[in-house]
C-alpha positions as CSV (number, residue, x, y, z in Angstrom):
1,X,0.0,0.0,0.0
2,X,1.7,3.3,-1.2
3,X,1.1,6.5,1.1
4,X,0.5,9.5,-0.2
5,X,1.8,12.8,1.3
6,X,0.4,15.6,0.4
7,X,1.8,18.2,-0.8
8,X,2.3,22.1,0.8
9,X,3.2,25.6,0.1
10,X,6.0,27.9,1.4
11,X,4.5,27.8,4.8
12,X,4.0,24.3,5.3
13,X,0.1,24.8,4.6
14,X,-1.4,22.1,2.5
15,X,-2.5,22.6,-1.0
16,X,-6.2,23.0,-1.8
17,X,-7.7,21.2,-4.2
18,X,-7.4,23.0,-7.6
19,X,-10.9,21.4,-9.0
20,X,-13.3,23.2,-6.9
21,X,-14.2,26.1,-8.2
22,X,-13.8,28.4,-4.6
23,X,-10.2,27.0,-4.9
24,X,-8.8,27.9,-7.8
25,X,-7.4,30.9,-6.8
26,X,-5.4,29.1,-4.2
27,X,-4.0,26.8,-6.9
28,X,-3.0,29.9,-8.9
29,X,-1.0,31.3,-6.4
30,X,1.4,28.2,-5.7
31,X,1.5,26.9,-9.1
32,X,1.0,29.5,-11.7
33,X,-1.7,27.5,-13.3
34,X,-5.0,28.3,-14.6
35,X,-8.6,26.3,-15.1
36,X,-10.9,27.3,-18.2
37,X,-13.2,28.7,-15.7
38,X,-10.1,31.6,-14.4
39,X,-8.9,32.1,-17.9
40,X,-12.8,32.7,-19.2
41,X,-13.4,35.3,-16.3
42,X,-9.7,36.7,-16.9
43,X,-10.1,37.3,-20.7
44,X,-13.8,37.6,-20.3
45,X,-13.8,35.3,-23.5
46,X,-16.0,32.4,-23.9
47,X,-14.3,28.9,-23.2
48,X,-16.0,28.6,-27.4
49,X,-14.0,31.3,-28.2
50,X,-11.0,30.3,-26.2
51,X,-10.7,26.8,-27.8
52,X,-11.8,28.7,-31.5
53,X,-8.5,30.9,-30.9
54,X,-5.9,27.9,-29.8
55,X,-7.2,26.2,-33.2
56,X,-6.3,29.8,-34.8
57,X,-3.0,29.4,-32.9
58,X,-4.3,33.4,-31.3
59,X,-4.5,32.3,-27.8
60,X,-1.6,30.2,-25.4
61,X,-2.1,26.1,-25.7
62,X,-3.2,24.2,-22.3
63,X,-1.4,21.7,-20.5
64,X,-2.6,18.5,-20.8
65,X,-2.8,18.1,-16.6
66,X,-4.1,14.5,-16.8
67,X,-6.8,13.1,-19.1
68,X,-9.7,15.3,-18.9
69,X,-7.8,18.0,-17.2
70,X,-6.1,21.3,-18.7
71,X,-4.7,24.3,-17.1
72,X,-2.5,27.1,-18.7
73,X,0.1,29.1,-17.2
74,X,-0.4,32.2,-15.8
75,X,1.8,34.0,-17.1
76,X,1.1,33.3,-20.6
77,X,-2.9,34.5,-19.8
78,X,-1.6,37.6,-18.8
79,X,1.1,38.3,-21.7
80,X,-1.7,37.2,-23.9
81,X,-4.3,40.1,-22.2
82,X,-1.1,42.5,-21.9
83,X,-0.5,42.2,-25.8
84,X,-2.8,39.6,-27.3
85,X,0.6,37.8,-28.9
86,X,-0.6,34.9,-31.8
87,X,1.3,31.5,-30.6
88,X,2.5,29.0,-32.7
């Protein structure tokens, strides 16, 4: 039987669970990664529109964070809202 040990932030806190929604935030700060649902209200794009411009190669590609599970980075979601770069 494998134990897991969970893992924790710079104050020895444990991490939240980034898939409920009241926690993603929490997520973002330690990891630098975003859900659809952040990078929708951060753009204030649809997640259509979103997945339309990764397809167009106008918007940052997602992280494949398991296999139904994608996240970007945050600092690509905010160099794409300071300067809306194309990515190829």
């Amino acid at each position: 039987m494998r134990t897991i040990i969970p893992l924790s932030n710079t104050k020895g806190e444990p991490l939240k669970c980034p898939y409920i929604r009241s926690q993603i935030f929490a997520m973002n700060k330690d990891l630098g990664l975003l859900r659809i649902d952040a990078v929708a209200e951060l753009t204030t794009l649809s997640k259509r529109t979103i997945y339309r411009r990764i397809q167009e190669k106008l918007f940052p590609p997602q992280l494949k964070c398991g296999s139904n599970i994608a996240a970007w980075r945050k600092k690509d979601i905010i160099k794409y809202i300071e300067g809306g770069f194309t990515w190829a």
